[in-house]
C-alpha positions in Angstrom: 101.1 88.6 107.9 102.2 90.9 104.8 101.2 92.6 101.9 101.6 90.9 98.8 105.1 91.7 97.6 104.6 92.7 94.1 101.7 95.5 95.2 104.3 96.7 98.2 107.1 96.9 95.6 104.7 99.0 93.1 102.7 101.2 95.6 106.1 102.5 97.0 107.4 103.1 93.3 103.8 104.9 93.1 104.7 106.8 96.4 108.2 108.4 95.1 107.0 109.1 92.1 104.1 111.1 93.5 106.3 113.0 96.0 109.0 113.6 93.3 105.6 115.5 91.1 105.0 117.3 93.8 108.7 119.0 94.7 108.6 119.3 91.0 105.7 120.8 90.8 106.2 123.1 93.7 109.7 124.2 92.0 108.2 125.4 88.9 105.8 127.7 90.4 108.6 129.3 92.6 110.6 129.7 89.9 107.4 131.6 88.5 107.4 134.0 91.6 111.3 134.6 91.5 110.4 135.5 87.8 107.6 137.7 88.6 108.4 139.2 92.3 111.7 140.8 92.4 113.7 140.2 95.7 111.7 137.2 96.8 114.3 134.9 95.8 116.9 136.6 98.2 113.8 136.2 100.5 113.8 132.2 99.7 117.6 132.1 99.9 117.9 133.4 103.0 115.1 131.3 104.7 116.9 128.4 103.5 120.0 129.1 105.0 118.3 129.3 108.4 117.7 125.9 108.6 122.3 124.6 109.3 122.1 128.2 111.2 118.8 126.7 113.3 121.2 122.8 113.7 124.1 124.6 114.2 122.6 126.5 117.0 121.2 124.2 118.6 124.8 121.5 118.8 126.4 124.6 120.3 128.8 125.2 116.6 127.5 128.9 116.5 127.7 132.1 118.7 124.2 132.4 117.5 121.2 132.2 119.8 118.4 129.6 118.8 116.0 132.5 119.9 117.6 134.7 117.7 117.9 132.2 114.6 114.2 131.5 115.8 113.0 135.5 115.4 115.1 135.6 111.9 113.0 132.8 110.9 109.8 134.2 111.6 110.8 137.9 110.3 111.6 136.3 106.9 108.2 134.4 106.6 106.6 137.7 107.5 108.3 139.6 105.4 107.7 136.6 102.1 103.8 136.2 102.8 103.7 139.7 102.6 105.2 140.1 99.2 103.2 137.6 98.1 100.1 139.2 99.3 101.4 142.5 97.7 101.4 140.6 94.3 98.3 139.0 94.5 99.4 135.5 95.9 98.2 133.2 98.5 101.3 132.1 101.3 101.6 128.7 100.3 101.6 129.1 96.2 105.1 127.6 96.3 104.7 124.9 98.4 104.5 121.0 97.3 101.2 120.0 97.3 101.0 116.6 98.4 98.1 114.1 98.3 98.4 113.6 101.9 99.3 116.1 104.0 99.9 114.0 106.9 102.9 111.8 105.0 103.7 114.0 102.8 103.2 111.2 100.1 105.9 109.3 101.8 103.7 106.8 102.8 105.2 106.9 106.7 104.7 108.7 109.4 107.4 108.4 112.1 108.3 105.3 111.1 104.9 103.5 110.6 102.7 103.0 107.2 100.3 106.1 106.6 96.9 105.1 106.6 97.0 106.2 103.1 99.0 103.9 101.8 97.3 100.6 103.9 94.5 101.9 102.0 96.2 102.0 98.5 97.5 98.5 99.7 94.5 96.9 100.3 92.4 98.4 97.4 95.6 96.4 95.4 95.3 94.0 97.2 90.9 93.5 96.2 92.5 93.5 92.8 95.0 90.9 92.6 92.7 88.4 94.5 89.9 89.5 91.4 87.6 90.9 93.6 87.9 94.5 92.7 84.0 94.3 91.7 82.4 92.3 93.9 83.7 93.7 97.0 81.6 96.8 96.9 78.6 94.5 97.5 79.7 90.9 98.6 80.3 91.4 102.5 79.5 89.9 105.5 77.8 92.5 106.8 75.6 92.2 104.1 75.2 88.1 103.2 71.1 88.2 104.2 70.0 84.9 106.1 66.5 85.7 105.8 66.6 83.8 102.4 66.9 80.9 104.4 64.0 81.5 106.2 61.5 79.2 104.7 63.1 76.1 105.7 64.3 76.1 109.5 67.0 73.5 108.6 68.5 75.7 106.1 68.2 78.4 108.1 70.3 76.7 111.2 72.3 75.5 109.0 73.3 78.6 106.9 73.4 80.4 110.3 76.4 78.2 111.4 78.5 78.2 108.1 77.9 82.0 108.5 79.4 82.2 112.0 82.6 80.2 111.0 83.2 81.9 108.1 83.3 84.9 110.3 85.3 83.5 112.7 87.4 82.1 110.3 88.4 85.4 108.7 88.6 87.0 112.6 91.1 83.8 113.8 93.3 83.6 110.3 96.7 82.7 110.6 98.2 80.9 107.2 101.0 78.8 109.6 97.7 77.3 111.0 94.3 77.7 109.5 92.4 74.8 108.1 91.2 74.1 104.8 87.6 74.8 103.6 85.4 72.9 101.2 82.2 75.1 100.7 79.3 72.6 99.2 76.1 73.4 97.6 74.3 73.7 94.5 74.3 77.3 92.7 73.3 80.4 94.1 73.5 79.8 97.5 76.2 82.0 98.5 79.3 80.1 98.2 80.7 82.8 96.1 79.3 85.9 98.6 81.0 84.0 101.2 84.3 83.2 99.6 84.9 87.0 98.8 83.6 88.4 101.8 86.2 86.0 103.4 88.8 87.6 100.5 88.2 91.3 101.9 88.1 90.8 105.7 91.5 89.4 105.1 92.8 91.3 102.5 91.7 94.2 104.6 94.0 92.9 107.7 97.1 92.9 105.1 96.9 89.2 104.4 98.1 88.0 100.7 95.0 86.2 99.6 94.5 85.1 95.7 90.6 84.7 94.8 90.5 83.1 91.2 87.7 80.7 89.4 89.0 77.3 88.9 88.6 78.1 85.1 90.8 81.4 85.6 93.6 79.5 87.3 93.9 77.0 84.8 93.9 79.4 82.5 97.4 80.8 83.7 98.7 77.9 84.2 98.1 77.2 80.3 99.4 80.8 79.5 102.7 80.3 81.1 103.2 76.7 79.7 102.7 77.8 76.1 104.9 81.5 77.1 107.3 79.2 78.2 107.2 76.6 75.1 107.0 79.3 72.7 109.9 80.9 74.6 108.2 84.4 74.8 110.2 86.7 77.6 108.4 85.1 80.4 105.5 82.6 81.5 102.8 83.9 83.0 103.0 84.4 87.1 101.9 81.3 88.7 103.9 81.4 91.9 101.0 83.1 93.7 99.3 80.4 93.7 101.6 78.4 95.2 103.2 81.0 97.7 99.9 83.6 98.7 98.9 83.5 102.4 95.5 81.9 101.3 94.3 80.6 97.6 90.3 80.7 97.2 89.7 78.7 94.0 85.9 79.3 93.3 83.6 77.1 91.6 85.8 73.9 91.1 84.4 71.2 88.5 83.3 74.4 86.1 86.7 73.4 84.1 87.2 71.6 81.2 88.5 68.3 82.8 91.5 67.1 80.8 94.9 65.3 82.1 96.6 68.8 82.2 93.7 70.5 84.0 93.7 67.5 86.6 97.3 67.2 86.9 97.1 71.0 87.6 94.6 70.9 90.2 96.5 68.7 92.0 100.0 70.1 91.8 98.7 73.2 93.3 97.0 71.6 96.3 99.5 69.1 96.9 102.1 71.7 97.0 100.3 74.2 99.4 99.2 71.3 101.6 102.4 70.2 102.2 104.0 73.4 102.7 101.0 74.2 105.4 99.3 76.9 103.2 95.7 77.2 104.0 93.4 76.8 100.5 89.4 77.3 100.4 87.4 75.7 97.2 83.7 76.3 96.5 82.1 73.4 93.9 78.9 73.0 93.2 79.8 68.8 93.1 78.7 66.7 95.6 81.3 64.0 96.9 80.4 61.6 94.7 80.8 63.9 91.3 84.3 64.7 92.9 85.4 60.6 93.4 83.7 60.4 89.5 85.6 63.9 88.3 89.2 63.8 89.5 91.6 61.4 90.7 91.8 59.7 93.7 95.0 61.7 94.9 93.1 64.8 94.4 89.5 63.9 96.2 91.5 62.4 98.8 93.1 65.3 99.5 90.2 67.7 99.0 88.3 65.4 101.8 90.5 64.7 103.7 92.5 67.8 104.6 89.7 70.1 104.0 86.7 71.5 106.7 83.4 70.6 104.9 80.7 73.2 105.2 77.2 72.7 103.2 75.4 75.1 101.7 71.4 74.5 101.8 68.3 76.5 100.5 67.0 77.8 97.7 68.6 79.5 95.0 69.0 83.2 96.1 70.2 84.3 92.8 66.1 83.7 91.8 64.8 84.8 94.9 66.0 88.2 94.2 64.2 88.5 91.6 60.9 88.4 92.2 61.5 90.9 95.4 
């Protein structure tokens, strides 16, 4: 389990930057106060030299007391926060003001990741799976079964592909998680599903990659003509290749040509032979796939990937006449 590598590399870049603003910050308005309050930079001098006296005291490499360096310390903040207060300033003007105090925009405390910056991860981490939007309102908390309701079968049935879903996102491992075909017409929560099944993971540090079959193929055609035009650099396709799980939703809403096909199945091929889980969502039925794609591809989809059918209504239409 890990954060995608590009978002770990950026967030920490973010973190420095933001504690280096903040000591910057923090210098320039105690450089103000040395130039308005005269003596406090003696004061500041001095309070910084306690700290080696405070070390040295304790390792035993001064005749001074750590009581005594101690009671200097505490005399000298007195004596500051009272200047200040003289001068119209609050105690901590100077100090670096950090967006969390408990890291000190470091990102760590003792050694583990501030919940801060898990935060920051996974909030990149709903963006480079393309779910920055939906996931305000596409949980699983939220996926409503009483659409189903009309029609008992449906119900059952939406029930269980509910439950594994669940437990699916709850039992992820990408060394040994299967492969999911989600089946069923349009608005029947295929898509609800897949990025609910995007956050819980993304939320438990996972590297997941949610994309439309149209958008992937869509990078792939960037960085072929990037590449033949010999721009800097092609597009980034390897996350398709190398994330912890690729949801493609919506497969068969492509344009089906020998590059898009050829495509398709270089990128499943290669992540189910390297034992990369995938999920797809189509709104195909078996026999449009066997008619679509090529027999190395539908092979593949059904015979490495878990089937689970979507039934009812369209929900998409039921919503609007509530």
């Amino acid at each position: 389990m890990g954060y995608n590598i590009d978002n770990f590399r950026r967030i920490r870049e973010e973190y420095k930057e933001k504690y280096k603003k903040a000591e910057a910050d923090a210098d320039v308005r105690r450089r103000e106060l040395w130039s308005k309050i005269s003596g406090l930079r003696a004061l500041d001098r001095a309070l910084s030299d306690t700290g080696p006296r405070l070390l040295n005291a304790v390792l035993g490499k001064s005749n001074e007391s750590f009581e005594k360096v101690k009671r200097d310390v505490e005399r000298l903040n007195y004596e500051r926060n009272l200047l200040l207060a003289t001068y119209g300033y609050p105690a901590d003007y100077s100090d670096p003001r950090y967006e969390c105090e408990l890291c000190r925009d470091s990102g760590y405390v003792d050694g583990e990741m501030c919940e801060c910056m898990k935060l920051r991860l996974r909030m990149a981490g709903y963006e480079s799976a393309g779910i920055a939007k939906l996931m305000e309102h596409q949980t699983f908390d939220n996926f409503r079964l009483d659409y189903y309701k009309t029609n008992p079968r449906s119900y059952e049935n939406m029930s269980y592909v509910l439950k594994t879903m669940k437990e699916y996102a709850a039992k992820f491992d990408p060394y040994s998680s299967q492969n999911l075909l989600l089946l069923g017409g349009t608005g029947l929560g295929k898509t609800h599903l897949s990025t609910a099944l995007t956050r819980a993971l993304v939320d438990r540090g996972f590297d997941v990659v949610y994309t439309g079959a149209i958008g992937m193929l869509a990078d792939f055609e960037r960085n072929r003509f990037g590449n033949s035009a010999g721009s800097e650099s092609g597009y980034d396709i390897d996350r398709y290749y190398a994330c912890d799980l690729l949801i493609i939703d919506d497969l068969g809403a492509e344009v089906s040509n020998q590059f898009t096909v050829s495509t398709i199945y270089n990128v499943l091929n290669s992540r189910i032979s390297t034992g990369l889980p995938t999920v797809i969502s189509t709104n195909l039925n078996q026999n449009e796939l066997n008619s679509r794609y090529w027999d190395r591809i539908t092979s593949r989809i059904l015979g490495e990937f878990r089937p689970l059918v979507f039934l009812g209504s369209d929900v998409r239409k039921l919503k609007l006449t509530e």
